[in-house]
N, C-alpha and C positions, 0 to 999 in steps of 0.2 A: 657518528652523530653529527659531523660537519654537514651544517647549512641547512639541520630540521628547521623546518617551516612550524613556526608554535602556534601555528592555526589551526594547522592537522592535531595540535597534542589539544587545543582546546575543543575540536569537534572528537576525538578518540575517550575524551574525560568525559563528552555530555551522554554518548553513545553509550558507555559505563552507565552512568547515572541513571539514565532514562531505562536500562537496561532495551536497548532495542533500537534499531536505525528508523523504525517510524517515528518513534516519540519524540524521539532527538532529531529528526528532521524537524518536525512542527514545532518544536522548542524554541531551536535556534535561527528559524528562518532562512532553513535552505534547503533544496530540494532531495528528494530520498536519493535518486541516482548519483548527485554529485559530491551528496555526502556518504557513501560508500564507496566511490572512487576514490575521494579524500583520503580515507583512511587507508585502501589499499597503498595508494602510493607513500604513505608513512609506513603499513608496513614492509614495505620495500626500500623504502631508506634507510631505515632500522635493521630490514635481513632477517627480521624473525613475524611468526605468526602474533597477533596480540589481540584477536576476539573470536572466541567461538560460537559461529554460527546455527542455530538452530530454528526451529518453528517454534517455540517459545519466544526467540528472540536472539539477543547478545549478550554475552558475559565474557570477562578479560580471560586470556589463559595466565597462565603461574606467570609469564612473563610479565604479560599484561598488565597482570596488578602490581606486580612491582611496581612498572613506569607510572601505573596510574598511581601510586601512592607517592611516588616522588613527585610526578608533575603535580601532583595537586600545590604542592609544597612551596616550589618552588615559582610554578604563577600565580598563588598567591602572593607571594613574597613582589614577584615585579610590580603583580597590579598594585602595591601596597607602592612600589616607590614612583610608581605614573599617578598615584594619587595624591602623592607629597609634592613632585616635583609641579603639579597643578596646584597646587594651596601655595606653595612658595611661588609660583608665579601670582598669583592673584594677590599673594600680600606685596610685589614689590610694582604692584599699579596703585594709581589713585595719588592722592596729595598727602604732603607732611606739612605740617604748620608750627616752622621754627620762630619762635620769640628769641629779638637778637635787645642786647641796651645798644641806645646810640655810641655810646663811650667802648662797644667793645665791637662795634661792625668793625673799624678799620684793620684788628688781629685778624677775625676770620671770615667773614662774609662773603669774601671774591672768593676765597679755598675752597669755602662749602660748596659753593655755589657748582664750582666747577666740578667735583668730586661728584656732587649727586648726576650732574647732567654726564657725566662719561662714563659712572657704574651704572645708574639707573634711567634706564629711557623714558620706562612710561611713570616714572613718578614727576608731580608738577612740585617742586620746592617751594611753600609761600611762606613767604618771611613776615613777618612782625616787629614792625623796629616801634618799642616804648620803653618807660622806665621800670625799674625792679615790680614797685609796689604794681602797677599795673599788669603787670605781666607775671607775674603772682595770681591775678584774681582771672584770670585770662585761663589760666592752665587751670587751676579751681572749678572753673567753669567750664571745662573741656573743651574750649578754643582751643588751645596747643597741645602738640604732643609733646616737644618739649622747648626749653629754654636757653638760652645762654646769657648770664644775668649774672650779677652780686650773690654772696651765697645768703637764702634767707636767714634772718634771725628769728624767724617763728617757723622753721619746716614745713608744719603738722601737714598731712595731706598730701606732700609730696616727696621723692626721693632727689638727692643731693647728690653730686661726685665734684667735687671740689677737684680744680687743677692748678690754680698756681695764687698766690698771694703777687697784688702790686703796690707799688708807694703811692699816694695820694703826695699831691703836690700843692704848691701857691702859686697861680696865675694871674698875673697881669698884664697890663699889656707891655708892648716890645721898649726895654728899661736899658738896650745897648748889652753889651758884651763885658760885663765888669764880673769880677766876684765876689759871691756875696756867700758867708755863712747857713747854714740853714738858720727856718725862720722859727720862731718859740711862737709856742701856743696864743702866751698872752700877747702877745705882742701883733698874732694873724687877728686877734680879735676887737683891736682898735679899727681894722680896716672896714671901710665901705665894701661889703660883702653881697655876692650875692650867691645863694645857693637853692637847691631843689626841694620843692616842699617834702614835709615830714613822713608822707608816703612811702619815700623811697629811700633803699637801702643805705644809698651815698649819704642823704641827711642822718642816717640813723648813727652810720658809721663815726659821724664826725661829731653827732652829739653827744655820743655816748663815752666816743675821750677825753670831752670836756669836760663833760660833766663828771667823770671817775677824775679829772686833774682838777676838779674844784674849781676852776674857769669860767667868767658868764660867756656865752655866747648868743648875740641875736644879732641874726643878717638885717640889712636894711632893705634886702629883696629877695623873693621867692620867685624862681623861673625856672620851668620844667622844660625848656628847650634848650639843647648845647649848643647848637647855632645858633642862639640868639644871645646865651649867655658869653659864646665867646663874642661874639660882633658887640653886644655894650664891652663888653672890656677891652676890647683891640680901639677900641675911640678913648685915646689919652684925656679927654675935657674932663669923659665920668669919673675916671677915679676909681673904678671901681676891680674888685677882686674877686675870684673864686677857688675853689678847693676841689680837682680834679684827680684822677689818673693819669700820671705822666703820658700813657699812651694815646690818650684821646685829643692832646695837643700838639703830637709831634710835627704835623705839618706846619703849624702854624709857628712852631718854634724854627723848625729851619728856614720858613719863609720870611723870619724876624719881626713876625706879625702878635706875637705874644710873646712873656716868659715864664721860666718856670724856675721856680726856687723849691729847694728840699725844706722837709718839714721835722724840726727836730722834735721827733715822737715814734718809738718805732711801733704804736700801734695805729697810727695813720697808715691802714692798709687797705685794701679792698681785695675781698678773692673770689675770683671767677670764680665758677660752676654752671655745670650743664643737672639744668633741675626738670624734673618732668615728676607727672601725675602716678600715683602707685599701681591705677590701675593699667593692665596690661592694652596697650597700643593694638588696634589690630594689622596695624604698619611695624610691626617689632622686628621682623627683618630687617629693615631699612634702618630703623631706628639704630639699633645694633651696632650696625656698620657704620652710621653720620658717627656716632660716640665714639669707637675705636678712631674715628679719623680726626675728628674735634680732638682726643687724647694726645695722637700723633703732632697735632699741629700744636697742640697747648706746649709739648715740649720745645717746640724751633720756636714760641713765641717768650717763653722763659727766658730761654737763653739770652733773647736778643733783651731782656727789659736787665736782665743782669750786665748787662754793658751800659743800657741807658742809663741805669742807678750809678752806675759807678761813675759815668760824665756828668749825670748832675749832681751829685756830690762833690766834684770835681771842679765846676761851675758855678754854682749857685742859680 
């Protein structure tokens, strides 16, 4: 059976079918001489007889129907997996529209980025960088396939995978190198404040420990941009403060352009998740794989915040 030609098994099964070399010539669009030479030379590959010829036409001998009852079987079976490996090619073309928060590009943004572009050629990765609550109503609205955002506190409509819980911190601006205690709730909430309006998950997060620790809290500013909220607080004149994810400041902390103090509360937290729409993506290949690798990366990004906590602790 080395080296059958499975084009001869598929002109010998029409041949069958049609019960006869005319009809199976007109069938499959080749000519009666060449599809009877076809088949001789299969059965001469083969070494046995496998249609007996008549003025009626053609029928398999006992051989014949054997093969023809296997081959049936078994190109089914291939054309089944040339029809898959063509749908799986088609779902890993076209675009993915990942929704990132600003406070969480710097973990993964450059990974993903790279990941899609050296697994997947023809897919275009287009990102979305806004806050929680937005990008919420984004996926909602079938903008995104999925997210990487705060975990919501309302789901409904969408699926969750939570990957790691971070500290939320006190930023101000660059206050030297001393150490300072973590900072008490009542005591962040004397400060000139500024935080994100009540759309998004961060404000939701931090008003909802207050308000369970019995605490008032009212910011003296609402600003839905992190570049803008860290630049008024890197300018020492304002005065003013915010309540971040230790991760989303660390350059500014090594460039001695801000600080950061721990917040004694340990449900001052924030936990990523990759959140996306219930219904099924018609990119779910692709998708698949961004989450196993988003998973991958969420553990090397753990590890490393579990050494930040411990130098801000350490620090103040």
């Amino acid at each position: 059976m080395e080296g059958i030609d499975l084009r001869r098994l598929r002109y010998f099964i029409a041949v069958c079918e049609h019960g006869g070399f005319s009809r199976a010539s007109q069938s499959i669009g080749i000519a009666q001489p060449s599809l009877t030479r076809q088949i001789k030379l299969l059965e001469r590959d083969i070494g046995i007889s496998l249609i007996n010829r008549s003025g009626r036409g053609a029928e398999p001998t006992a051989e014949g129907q054997f093969l023809l009852d296997q081959s049936r079987v078994h190109i089914a079976g291939l054309d089944d997996a040339v029809r898959e490996v063509r749908q799986r090619s088609d779902k890993l073309k076209g675009e993915i529209s990942l929704g990132i928060c600003p406070t969480i590009v710097p973990l993964f943004l450059e990974d993903i980025r790279h990941f899609v572009e050296a697994q997947y050629h023809g897919v275009m990765l287009n990102v979305v960088e806004a806050y929680s609550g937005d990008l919420a109503n984004l996926m909602r609205g079938g903008r995104l396939d999925a997210a990487l955002t705060y975990r919501p506190s309302a789901p409904d409509q969408l699926d969750v995978l939570d990957l790691f819980a971070e500290r939320l911190v006190l930023v101000t601006s660059y206050a030297g190198a001393q150490v300072d205690a973590p900072r008490e709730l009542g005591d962040i909430s004397e400060l000139k404040l500024i935080l994100p309006s009540e759309i998004h998950e961060l404000r939701r997060i931090i008003d909802r420990v207050y308000r369970e620790r019995g605490i008032a809290l009212q910011p003296e500013l609402e600003l839905d941009s992190l570049s803008a909220v860290k630049a008024v607080i890197a300018d020492k004149t304002t005065q003013y403060a915010t309540i971040l994810p230790h991760s989303s400041v660390t350059r500014e902390l090594a460039d001695h352009v801000l600080s950061a103090y721990a917040i004694a509360d340990k449900d001052m937290t924030r936990t990523i998740a990759i959140v996306r729409p219930k219904e099924v993506s018609s990119r779910q290949v692709v998708l698949a794989a961004l989450i196993e690798e988003v998973r991958r990366l969420a553990g090397r990004v753990k590890r490393f915040m579990g050494s930040a906590d411990a130098m801000l602790l350490g620090q103040g």
